[in-house]
N, C-alpha and C positions, 0 to 999 in steps of 0.2 A: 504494500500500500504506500501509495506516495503521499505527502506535505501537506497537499493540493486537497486528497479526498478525506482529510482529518480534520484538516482546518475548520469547517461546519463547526463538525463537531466540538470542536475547544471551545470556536465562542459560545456557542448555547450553552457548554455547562459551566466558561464564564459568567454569562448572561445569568443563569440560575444563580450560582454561587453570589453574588452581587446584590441581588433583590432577595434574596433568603437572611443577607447580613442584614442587610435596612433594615429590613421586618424585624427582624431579632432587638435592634438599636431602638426602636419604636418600642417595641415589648418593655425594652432593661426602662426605658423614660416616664411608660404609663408604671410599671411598680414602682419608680423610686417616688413619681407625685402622688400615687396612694401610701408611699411609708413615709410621706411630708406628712400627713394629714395628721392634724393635733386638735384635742377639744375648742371650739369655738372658731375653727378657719367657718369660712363659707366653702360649700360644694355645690355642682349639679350633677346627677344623675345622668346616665344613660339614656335614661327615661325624657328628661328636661327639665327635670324639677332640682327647683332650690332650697338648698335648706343648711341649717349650722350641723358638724360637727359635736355630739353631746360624751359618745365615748367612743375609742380606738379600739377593738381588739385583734387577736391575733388572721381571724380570716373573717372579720362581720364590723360591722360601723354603723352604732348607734346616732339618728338626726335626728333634731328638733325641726319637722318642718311647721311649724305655727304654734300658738298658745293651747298647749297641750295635747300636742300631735308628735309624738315620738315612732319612729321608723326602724325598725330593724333592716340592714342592705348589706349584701355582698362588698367584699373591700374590692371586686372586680365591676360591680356596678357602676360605681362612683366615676364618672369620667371627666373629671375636673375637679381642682383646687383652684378656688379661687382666690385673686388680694382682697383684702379688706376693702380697698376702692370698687373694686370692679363689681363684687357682692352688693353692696349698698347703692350701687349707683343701679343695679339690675334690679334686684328686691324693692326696695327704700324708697328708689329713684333719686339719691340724695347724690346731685355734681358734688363732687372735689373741682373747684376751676380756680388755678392758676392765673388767673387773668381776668380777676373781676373788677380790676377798674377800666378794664377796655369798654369799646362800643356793645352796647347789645344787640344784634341783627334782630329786626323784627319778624315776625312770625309768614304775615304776608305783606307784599310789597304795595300795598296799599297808602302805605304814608309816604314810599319813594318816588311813586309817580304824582300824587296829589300836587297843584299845586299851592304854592305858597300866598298868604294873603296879602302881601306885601308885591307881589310879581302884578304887573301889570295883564298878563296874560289870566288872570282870573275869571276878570271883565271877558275877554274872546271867550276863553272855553264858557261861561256862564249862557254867553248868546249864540252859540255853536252849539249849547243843548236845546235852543227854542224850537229850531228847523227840524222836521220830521227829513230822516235819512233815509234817501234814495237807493233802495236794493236791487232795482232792472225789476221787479216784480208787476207785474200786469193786474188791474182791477179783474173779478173773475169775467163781468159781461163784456171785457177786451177778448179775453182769454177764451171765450168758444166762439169760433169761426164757424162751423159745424154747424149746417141747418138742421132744425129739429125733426123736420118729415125726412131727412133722408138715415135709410137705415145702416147702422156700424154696419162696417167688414167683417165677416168672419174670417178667423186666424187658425180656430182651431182645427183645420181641415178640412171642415166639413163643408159642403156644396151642397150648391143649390142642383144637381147634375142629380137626373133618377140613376137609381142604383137596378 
């Protein structure tokens, strides 16, 4: 056998060998953020549910998910640990913002296009709203041309032709 007809073969079980490591590196990452986990982190669930941390044990993890809702879960369940930030700002809805004396963008752009009372262009737009705006739209007694005594076409195939 020559070089040539092995070659295939080495990359694919390159190829294998390669995504088999990942996978494994993914695996060691999801145990060590479940042997992070300490009473009172926030977590979510596999499931998507969030909830505190109440105790750790060796393969199970007790949650507080609400005012007297404790959880019994798999330590394999738990697919996230979260910050303290991230928890509260999900749950809570409570920002941490770094930057609260900046601007605050508002919600809709309704005060950005508004204009100002002091702009003279108030006066235009105010009388730019008097005039009823022209669509191309036809009154409907434009809109039939179509005498009354004469009768539609038929479309759907059908004929006036004896059968």
């Amino acid at each position: 056998m020559s070089l040539v007809t092995l070659l295939p073969f080495i990359v694919l079980i390159g190829a294998m060998f390669l995504m088999t490591r990942s996978a494994k590196k993914k695996q060691q990452q999801a145990v060590d953020m479940r042997n992070q986990m300490q009473p009172g982190s926030g977590v979510r669930t596999i499931g998507g549910m969030y909830a505190t941390v109440k105790e750790v044990s060796e393969d199970t993890v007790l949650v507080d998910a609400g005012p007297g809702v404790e959880l019994l879960f798999a330590k394999n369940a738990i697919g996230a640990v979260l910050s303290d930030d991230e928890y509260n700002r999900i749950v809570h809805g409570i920002e941490h913002d770094l930057k609260s004396d900046s601007d605050i963008v508002p919600d809709d752009a309704s005060s950005l296009t508004e204009p100002s009372e002091t702009d003279g262009s108030a006066d235009a737009a105010a009388a730019s709203d008097d005039k009823p705006v022209d669509l191309g739209k036809k009154d409907e007694a434009e809109e039939h041309t179509v005498e009354d005594d004469e009768e539609p076409k038929k479309t759907d195939g059908d004929s006036d032709a004896k059968k």
